[in-house]
N, C-alpha and C positions, 0 to 999 in steps of 0.2 A: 504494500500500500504506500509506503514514502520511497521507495524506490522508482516508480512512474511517478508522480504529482511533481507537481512545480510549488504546490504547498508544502512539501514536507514538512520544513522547518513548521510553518504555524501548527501543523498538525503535533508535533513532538512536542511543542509547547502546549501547548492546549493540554495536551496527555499527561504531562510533567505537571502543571495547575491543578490538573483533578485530581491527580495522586496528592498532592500537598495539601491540598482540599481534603480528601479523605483522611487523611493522617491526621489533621487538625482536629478535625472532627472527632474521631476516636480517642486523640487523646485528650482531649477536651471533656470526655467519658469516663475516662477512669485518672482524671486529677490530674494531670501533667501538662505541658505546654509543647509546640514545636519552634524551633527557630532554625531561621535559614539562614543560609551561610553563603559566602560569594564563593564560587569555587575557584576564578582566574587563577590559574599559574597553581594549582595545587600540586598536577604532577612533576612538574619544572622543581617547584622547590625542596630542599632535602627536609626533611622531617628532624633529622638531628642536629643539621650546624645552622639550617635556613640558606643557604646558599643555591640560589636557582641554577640550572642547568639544561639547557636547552637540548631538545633528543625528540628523531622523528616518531613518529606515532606507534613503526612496526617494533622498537624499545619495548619492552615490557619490562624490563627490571631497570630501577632507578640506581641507580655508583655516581656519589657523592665525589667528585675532583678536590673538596677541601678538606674532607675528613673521614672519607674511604666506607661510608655509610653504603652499605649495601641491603637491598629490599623491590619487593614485588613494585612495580609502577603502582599500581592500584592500589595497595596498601600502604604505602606512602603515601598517596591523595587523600586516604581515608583519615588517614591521621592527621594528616595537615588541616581537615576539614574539624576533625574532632578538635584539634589545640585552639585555630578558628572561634570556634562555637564555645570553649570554655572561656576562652578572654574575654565573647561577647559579652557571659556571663559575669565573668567580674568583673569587666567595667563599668557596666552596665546596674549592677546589681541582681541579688536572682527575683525574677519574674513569681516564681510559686509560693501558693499559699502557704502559711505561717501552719507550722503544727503546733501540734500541744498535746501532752502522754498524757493520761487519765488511769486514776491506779481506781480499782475496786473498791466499792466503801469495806470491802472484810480484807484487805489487803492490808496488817497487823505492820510489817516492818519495811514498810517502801520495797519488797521483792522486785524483782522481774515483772516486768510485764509484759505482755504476751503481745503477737503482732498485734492482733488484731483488735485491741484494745487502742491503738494509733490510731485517730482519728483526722480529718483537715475539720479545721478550725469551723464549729458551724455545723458541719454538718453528722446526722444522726445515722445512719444508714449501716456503719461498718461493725456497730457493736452486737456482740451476741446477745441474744434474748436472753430476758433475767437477770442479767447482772445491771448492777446501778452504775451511774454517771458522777464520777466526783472529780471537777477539773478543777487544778489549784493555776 
């Protein structure tokens, strides 16, 4: 299908939108956020010193000229894209909602608490039936 069209491109895009769309979406479902990342130059740059390096397409492994880093092309973009997306995060500050641990009103000595006792802030949904609600 994008190999005849003269749209292809808009078509990839479009397809690429609804997947980000969808992704939102879901995670929007179960408490989390997405964010997007630029990709430019992710497989150019090394993962470990930063130091870009330019290499045709049919490259699949990325070797580092500054500091002998060697790794998959793809895997090095993926990383790049994850350090990316963690910096947005701190500079940014983080986007997700604030928790807060809730211990058991018969929980005697601060113990353990259980996953599922973690709640997002607000909302009533995660805890098991029966037990009480005591948030300090």
């Amino acid at each position: 299908m994008l190999e005849d069209s003269q749209n292809a491109k808009n078509k990839q895009d479009a397809a690429w939108s609804r997947f980000v769309n969808l992704l939102e979406y879901k995670a929007d479902l179960h408490g989390t956020h997405v964010m997007t990342v630029n990709p430019a130059g992710t497989t150019k740059e090394c993962a470990s010193c930063g130091v870009a390096t330019n290499k045709p397409l049919w490259v699949r492994e990325h070797s580092c000229p500054a500091c002998g880093h060697t790794q998959d092309r793809d895997l090095n973009a993926a990383t790049n894209i994850l350090t990316r997306g963690l910096k947005q995060i701190g500079a940014g500050g983080s986007e997700s909602t604030p928790m807060q641990t809730a211990l058991p009103a018969s929980a005697p000595h601060r113990e353990a608490v259980d996953a599922k006792c973690v709640d997002e802030l607000g909302s009533l949904g995660a805890w098991p039936r029966g037990s009480s609600r005591t948030v300090e």
